[in-house]
C-alpha positions in Angstrom: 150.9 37.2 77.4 152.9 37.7 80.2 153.8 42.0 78.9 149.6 42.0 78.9 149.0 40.6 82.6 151.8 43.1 83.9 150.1 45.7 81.8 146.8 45.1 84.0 148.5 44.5 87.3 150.6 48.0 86.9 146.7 49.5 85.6 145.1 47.7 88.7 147.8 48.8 90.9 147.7 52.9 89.6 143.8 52.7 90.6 144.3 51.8 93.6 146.5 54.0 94.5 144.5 56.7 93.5 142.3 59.1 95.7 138.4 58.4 95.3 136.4 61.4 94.7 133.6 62.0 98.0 130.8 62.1 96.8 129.7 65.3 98.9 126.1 66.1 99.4 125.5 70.0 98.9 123.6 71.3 101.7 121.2 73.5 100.2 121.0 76.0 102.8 124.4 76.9 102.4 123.9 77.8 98.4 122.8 81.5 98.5 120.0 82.1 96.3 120.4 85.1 93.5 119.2 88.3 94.6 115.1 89.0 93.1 115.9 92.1 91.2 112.3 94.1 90.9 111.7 97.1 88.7 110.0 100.2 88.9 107.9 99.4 86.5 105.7 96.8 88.3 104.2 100.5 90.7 101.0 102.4 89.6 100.4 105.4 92.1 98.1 108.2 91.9 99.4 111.7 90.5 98.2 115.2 92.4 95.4 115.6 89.9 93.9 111.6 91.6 94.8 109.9 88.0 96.3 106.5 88.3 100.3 106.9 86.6 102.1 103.8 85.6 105.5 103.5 85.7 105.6 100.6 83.0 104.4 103.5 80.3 108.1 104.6 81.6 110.1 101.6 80.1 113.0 102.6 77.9 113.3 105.9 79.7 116.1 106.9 82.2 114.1 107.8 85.1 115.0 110.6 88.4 112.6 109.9 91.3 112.3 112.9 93.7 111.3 113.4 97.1 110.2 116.6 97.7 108.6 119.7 99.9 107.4 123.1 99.5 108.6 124.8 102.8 112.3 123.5 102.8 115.4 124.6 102.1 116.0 122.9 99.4 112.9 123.7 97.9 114.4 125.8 95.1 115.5 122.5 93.7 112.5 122.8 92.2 113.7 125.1 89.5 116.4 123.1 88.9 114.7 119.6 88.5 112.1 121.7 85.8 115.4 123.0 83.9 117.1 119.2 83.7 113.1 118.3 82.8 112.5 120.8 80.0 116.4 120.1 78.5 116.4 115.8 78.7 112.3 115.8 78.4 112.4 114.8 74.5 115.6 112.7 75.1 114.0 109.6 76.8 114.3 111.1 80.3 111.6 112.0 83.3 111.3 113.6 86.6 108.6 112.1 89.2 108.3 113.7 91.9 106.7 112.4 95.1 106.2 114.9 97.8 106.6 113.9 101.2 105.8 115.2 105.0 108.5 113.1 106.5 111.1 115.5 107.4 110.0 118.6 109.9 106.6 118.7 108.6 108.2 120.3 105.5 105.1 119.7 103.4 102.1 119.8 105.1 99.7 120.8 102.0 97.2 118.9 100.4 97.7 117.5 96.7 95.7 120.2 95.8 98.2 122.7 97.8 100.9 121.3 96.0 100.0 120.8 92.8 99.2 125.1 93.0 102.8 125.8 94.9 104.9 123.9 92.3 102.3 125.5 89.1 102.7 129.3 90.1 106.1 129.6 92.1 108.1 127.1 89.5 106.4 126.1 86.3 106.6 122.4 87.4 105.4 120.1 84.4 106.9 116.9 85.4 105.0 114.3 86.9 104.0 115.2 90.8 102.6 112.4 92.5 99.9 112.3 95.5 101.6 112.6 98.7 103.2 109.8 100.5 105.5 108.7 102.8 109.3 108.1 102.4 110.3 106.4 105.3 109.6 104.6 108.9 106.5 102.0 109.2 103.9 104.1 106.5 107.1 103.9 103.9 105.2 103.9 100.3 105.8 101.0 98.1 107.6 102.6 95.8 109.7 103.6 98.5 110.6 100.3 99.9 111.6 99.2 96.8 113.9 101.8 96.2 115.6 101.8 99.7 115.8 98.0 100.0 118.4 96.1 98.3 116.6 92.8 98.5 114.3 94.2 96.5 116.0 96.3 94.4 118.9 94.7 93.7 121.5 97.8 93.8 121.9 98.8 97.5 120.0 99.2 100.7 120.0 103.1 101.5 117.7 105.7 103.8 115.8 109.0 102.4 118.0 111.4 104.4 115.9 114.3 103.7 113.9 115.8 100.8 115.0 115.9 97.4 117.1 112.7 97.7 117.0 111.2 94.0 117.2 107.9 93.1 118.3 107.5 89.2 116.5 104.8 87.5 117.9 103.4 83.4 116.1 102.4 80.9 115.5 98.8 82.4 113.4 100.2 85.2 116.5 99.6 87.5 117.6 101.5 90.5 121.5 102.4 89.7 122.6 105.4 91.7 121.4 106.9 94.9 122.1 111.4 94.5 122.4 113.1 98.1 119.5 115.8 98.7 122.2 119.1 98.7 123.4 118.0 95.0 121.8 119.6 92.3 119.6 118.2 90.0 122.0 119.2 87.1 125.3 118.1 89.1 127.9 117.0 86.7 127.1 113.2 88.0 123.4 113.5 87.0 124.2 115.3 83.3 126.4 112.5 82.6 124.4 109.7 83.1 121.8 111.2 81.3 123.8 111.9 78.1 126.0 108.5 78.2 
């Protein structure tokens, strides 16, 4: 009897010696919430032709979006981006391009204007969208979400001219941002396309 009460005191005495857990209260400001990834494929714009295009008939598909303009250096791009088009077309992969005025006044044609320049100086047969803006307060949708890492989920980033591409996978997810000077066929680009 007496081995059992020493049991309990030595029990007694270990739990009291013990540190008590705090109970802490979490302060719910301080948890950061997850980062709302969007996709492309919530946009429907309007193509050069005035036809709504929806980006959701896109899913499954590696996408490049393209800024572009008809009186700018880079402009020849143009042949480059049809190449990489006609090559990957049948292999799950698309061009859009979007034509922008926001750099020098680069493209100041119509959507009819445009839709002629890229048809009879390049052959273009990816999608062209209807003129918009890339950047500064009149920023397009699409755009915002592909500059804006809050909404993206992948990194905030500015059009630094035309022909900046943003590479979209099959999940309708922004995952790599290509400089306006690199080619559309860069090494970088292929890759991504075939892996």
């Amino acid at each position: 009897m007496k081995k059992i009460s020493l049991l309990v005191l030595m029990i007694i005495s270990f739990l009291s010696c013990t540190p008590k857990k705090e109970n802490k209260e979490i302060d719910i400001a301080q948890i950061q919430e997850p980062v709302k990834k969007e996709t492309i494929y919530q946009f429907k714009v309007k193509d050069l032709d005035g036809n709504e295009f929806n980006f959701a008939d896109l899913k499954g598909k590696k996408i490049m979006i393209v800024n572009t303009a008809s009186k700018c250096g880079l402009t020849p791009q143009y042949e480059n981006l049809q190449a990489l088009y006609t090559k990957y077309q049948n292999n799950d992969f698309v061009i859009v391009g979007f034509p922008a005025n926001n750099f020098l006044r680069q493209e100041p044609g119509s959507d009819l204007d445009i839709a002629a320049f890229c048809s009879e100086n390049y052959g273009v047969t990816f999608p062209m969208m209807s003129k918009i803006s890339v950047k500064g307060k009149d920023m397009d949708d699409v755009y915002q979400f592909l500059t804006q890492k809050d909404r993206n989920g992948f990194k905030d980033s500015k059009v630094k001219w035309n022909f900046q591409k943003y590479l979209i996978n099959e999940q309708g997810e922004v995952v790599k941002v290509i400089k306006p000077k690199t080619l559309p066929d860069d090494a970088e680009v292929i890759s991504w396309i075939e892996e």
